[in-house]
C-alpha positions as CSV (number, residue, x, y, z in Angstrom):
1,X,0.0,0.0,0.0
2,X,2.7,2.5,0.7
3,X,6.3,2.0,2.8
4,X,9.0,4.1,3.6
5,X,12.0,3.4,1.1
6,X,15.6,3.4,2.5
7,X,18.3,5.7,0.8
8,X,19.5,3.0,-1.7
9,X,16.1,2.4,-2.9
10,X,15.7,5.7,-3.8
11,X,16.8,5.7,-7.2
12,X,13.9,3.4,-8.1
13,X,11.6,6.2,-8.1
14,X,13.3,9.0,-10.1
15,X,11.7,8.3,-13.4
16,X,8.5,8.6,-12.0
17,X,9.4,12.2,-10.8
18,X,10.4,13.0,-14.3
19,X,8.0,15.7,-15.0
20,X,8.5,17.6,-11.6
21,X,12.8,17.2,-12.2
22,X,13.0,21.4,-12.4
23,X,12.4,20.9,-8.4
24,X,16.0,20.1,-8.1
25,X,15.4,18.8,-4.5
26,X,14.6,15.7,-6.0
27,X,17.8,14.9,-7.7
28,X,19.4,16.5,-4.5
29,X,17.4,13.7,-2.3
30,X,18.2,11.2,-4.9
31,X,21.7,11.8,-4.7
32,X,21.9,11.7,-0.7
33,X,22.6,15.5,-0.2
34,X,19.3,16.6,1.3
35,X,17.6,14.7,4.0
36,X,14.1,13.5,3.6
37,X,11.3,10.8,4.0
38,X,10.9,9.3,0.7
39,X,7.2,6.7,0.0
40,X,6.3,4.4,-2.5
41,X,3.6,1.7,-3.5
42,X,6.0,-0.9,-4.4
43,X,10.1,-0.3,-3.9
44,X,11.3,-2.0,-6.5
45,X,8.2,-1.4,-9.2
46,X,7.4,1.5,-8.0
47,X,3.6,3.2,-9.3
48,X,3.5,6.2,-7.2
49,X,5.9,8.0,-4.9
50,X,5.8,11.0,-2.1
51,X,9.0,12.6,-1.1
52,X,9.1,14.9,1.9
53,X,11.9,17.2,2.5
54,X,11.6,17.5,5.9
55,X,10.9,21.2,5.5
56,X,7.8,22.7,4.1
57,X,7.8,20.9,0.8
58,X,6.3,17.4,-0.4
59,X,6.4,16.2,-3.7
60,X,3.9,13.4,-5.8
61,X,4.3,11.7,-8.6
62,X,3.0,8.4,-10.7
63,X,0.0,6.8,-11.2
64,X,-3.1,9.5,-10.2
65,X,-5.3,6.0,-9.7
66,X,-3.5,4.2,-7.1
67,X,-6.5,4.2,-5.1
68,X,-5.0,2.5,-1.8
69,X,-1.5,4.2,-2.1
70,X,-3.6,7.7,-1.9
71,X,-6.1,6.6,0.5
72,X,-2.2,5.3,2.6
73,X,-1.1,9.1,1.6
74,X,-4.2,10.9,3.6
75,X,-3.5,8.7,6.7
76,X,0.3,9.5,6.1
77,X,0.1,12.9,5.9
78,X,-2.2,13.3,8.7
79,X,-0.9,11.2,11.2
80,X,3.2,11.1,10.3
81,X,4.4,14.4,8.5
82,X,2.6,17.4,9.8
83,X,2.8,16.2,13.5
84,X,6.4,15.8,12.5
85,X,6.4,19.3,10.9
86,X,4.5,21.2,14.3
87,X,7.6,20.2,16.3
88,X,9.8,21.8,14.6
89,X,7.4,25.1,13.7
90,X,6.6,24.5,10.1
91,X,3.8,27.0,9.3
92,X,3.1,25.3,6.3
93,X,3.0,22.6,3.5
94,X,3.2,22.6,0.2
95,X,2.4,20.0,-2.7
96,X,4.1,19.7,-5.8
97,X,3.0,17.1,-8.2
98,X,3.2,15.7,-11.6
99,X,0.5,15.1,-13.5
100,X,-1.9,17.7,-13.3
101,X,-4.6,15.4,-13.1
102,X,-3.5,14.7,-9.3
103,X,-5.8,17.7,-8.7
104,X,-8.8,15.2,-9.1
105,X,-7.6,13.4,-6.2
106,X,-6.5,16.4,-3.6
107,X,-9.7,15.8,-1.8
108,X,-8.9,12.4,-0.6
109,X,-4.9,13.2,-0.2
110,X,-5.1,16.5,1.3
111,X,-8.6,15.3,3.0
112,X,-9.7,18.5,6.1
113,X,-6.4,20.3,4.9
114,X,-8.4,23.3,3.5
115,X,-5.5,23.4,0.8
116,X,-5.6,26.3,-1.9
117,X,-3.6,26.8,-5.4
118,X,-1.2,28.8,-5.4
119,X,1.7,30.2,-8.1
120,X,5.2,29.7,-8.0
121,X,7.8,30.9,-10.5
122,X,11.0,28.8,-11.7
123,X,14.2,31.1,-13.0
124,X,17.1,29.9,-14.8
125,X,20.3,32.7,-15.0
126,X,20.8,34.7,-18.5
127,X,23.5,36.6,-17.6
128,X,25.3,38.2,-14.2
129,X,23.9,41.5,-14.2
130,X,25.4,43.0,-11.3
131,X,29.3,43.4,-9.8
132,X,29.2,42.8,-6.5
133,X,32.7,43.7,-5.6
134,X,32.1,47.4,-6.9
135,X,28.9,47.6,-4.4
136,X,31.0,46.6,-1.1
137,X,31.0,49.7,1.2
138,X,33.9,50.5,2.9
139,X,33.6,48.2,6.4
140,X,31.8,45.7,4.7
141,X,33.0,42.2,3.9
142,X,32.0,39.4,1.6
143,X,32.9,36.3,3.4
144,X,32.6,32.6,1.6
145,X,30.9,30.1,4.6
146,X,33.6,27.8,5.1
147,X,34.5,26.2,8.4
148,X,36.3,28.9,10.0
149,X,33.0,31.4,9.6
150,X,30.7,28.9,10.6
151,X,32.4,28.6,14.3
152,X,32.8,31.8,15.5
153,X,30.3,32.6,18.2
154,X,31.1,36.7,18.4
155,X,29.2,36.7,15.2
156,X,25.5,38.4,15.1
157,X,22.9,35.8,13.0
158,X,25.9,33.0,12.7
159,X,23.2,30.6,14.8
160,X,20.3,31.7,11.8
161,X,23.3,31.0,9.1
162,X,23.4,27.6,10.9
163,X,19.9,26.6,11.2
164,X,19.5,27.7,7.2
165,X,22.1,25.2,6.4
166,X,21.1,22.6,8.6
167,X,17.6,22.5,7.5
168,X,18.7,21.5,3.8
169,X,22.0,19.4,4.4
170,X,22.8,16.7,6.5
171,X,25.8,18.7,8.6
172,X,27.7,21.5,8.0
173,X,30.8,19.1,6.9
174,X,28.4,18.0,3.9
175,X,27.9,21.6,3.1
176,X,30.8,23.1,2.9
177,X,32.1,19.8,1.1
178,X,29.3,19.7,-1.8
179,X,27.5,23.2,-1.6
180,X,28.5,26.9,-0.9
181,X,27.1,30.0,0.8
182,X,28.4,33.7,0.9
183,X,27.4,36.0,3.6
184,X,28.1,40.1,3.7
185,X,29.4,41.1,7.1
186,X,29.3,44.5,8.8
187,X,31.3,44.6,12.0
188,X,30.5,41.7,14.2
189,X,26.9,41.2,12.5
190,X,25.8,38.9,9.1
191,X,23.7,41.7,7.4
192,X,22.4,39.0,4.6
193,X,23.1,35.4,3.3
194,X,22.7,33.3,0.7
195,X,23.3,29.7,-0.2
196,X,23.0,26.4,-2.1
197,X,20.0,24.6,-0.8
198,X,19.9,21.7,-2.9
199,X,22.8,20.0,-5.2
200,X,23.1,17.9,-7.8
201,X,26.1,17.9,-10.2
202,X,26.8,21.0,-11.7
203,X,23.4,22.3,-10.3
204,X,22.6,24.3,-7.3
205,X,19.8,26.2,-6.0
206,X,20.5,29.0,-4.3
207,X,18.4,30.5,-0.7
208,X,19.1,33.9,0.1
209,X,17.5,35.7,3.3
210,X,19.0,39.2,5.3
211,X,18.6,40.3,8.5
212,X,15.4,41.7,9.2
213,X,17.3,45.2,10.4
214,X,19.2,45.6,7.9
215,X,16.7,44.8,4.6
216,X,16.3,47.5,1.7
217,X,19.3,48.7,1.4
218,X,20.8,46.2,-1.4
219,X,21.9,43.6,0.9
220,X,20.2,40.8,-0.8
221,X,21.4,41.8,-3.9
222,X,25.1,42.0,-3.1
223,X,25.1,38.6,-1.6
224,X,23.1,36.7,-4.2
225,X,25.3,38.3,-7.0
226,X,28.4,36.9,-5.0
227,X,26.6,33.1,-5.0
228,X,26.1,33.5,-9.0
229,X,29.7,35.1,-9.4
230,X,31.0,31.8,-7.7
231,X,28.7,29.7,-10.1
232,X,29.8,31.4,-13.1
233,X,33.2,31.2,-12.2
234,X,33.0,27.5,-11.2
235,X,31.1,26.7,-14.3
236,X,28.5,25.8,-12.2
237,X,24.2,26.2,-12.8
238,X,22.4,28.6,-10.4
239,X,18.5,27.8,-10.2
240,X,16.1,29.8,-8.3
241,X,12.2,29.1,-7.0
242,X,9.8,31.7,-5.2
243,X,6.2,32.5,-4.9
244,X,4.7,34.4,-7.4
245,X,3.6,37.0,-4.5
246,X,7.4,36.8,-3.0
247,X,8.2,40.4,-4.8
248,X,11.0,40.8,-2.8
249,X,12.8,37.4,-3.6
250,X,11.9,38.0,-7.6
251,X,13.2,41.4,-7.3
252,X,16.6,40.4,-6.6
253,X,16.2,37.1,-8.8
254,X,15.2,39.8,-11.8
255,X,18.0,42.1,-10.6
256,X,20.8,40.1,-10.5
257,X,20.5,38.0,-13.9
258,X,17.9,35.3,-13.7
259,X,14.8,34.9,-16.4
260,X,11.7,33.6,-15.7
261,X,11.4,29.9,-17.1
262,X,7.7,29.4,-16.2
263,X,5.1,29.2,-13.4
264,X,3.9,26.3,-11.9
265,X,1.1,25.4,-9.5
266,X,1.2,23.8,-6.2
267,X,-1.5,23.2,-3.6
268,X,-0.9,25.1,-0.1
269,X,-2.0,24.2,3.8
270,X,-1.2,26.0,7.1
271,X,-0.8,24.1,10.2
272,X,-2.4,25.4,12.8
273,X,-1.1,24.6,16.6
C-alpha cells in the first residue's frame, strides 16, 4: 500500500518524478545531499511516490489512480508528517505534483487540509547583471561560509546562518564539502546570506535571506550576485524558486540576472497549533 524506502532504494523512483525534475530537491534527495522521507507503492516497481523534505515541501508523482496508495497518503500525511512538521514550527505545507490530473484526487490526499492553489515561478540565469565587488561599502566584507565562519560565536545571526544550512543538508561538513554559501558582514553582525539549498552535479539552487534590520538597502542583492559570481566562475548552474507573491525574492532574482522559465502550481495548507 505505501512504505518508507531506505536511501539505496531511492533511485527506483526518479523516473516517476520526471515531470516535476525542475524541483532540483529531487535529484538532491536522490543523490543523498538533502535529507528526507521518501514513499512508494511498491520499492522496487514503483507506481506512485511522495517525497518529503523535511521542511515545508512534499512532492507526488505516478499513477493519479493508485487508489490504496492515496487513501495510505491521507492517513500518512495526517498522522506522520505534519505532526512531524508542528515540532519543529513549520507553518506550512506545500504540494508539488506531476500530472496535473493529481488535482482530481487532492480531496482524498489533502482530505480537512483546507488546501488552496497557489503560483510559484521557476528562473534559470541569462547573464550576471550585477558586480558585486564594486557595491562593497567600505567596512563591509563578503565572506565565503567555510568552516572557519561557521564557528565563531562573536558573530550576530551566525546561529540563523546555521539553522539555514542545517535545515537542507545533513551537517555543515556536507555543506561546505558539496554546496557553498556567501554571507556580507558588517562589523560583528551577518547583514544577509545566501546559499545552495539543494545540489546535484553542476546544479545548485540557491536560498538567500537578510537580517530583518538591515533589509532594503541592497543587501540581498550583493550577496546573491556573490553566490552567482561563484557559479559562473566554477562553471556551475544557479537555479532559483519563489512564490509568485514573493516580490522581494523576484526582485533580486530579476535584478541580478535570472529569467523567468515558467510558473507552476502547487497546492498550499497551514498548520495550525
Amino acid at each position: 500500500m505505501i512504505q518508507r524506502l531506505e536511501e539505496n532504494e531511492y533511485g527506483w523512483i526518479r523516473p516517476l518524478f520526471d515531470g516535476l525534475r525542475y524541483n532540483l530537491v529531487i535529484d538532491s534527495v536522490i543523490d543523498g545531499n538533502t535529507r528526507a522521507w521518501v514513499y512508494a507503492d511498491d520499492a522496487s516497481s514503483p507506481r506512485s511516490a511522495l517525497m518529503w523534505n523535511r521542511q515545508d515541501t512534499m512532492l507526488l508523482a505516478g499513477d493519479v489512480d493508485n487508489d490504496k496508495f492515496n487513501q495510505a497518503l491521507d492517513r500518512l500525511i495526517t498522522e506522520e508528517i505534519i505532526p512531524n512538521a508542528r515540532k519543529r514550527y513549520i507553518p506550512h505545507l506545500s504540494l508539488h505534483y506531476f500530472p496535473q490530473a493529481w488535482e482530481s484526487k487532492a480531496d482524498v490526499i489533502l482530505r480537512d487540509k483546507h488546501p488552496v492553489k497557489a503560483r510559484r515561478r521557476f528562473y534559470t540565469l541569462a547573464d550576471l547583471k550585477v558586480d558585486w565587488r564594486a557595491g562593497i561599502r567600505p567596512g563591509y566584507t563578503m565572506q565565503r561560509m567555510d568552516d572557519g565562519l561557521l564557528a565563531r560565536t562573536d558573530l550576530k545571526n551566525v546561529d540563523q546562518v546555521m539553522g539555514w544550512i542545517l535545515s537542507f543538508w545533513h551537517s555543515t561538513q556536507d555543506f561546505t564539502r558539496t554546496g557553498f554559501g556567501f554571507c556580507l558582514i558588517q562589523g560583528e553582525v551577518i547583514l544577509s546570506w545566501c546559499l545552495s539549498v539543494y545540489v546535484s552535479g553542476e546544479k545548485f539552487e540557491l536560498g538567500l535571506a537578510t537580517d530583518a534590520a538591515h533589509r532594503k538597502q541592497g543587501f540581498a542583492t550583493l550577496t546573491a550576485s556573490a553566490c552567482i559570481d561563484h557559479c559562473t566562475t566554477h562553471h556551475l548552474t544557479p537555479l532559483w524558486h519563489c512564490w509568485d507573491d514573493n516580490l522581494p525574492s523576484i526582485g533580486v532574482a530579476e535584478k541580478v540576472g535570472f529569467e523567468k522559465a515558467f510558473e507552476y502550481t502547487v497546492y498550499s495548507f497551514e498548520l495550525s497549533s
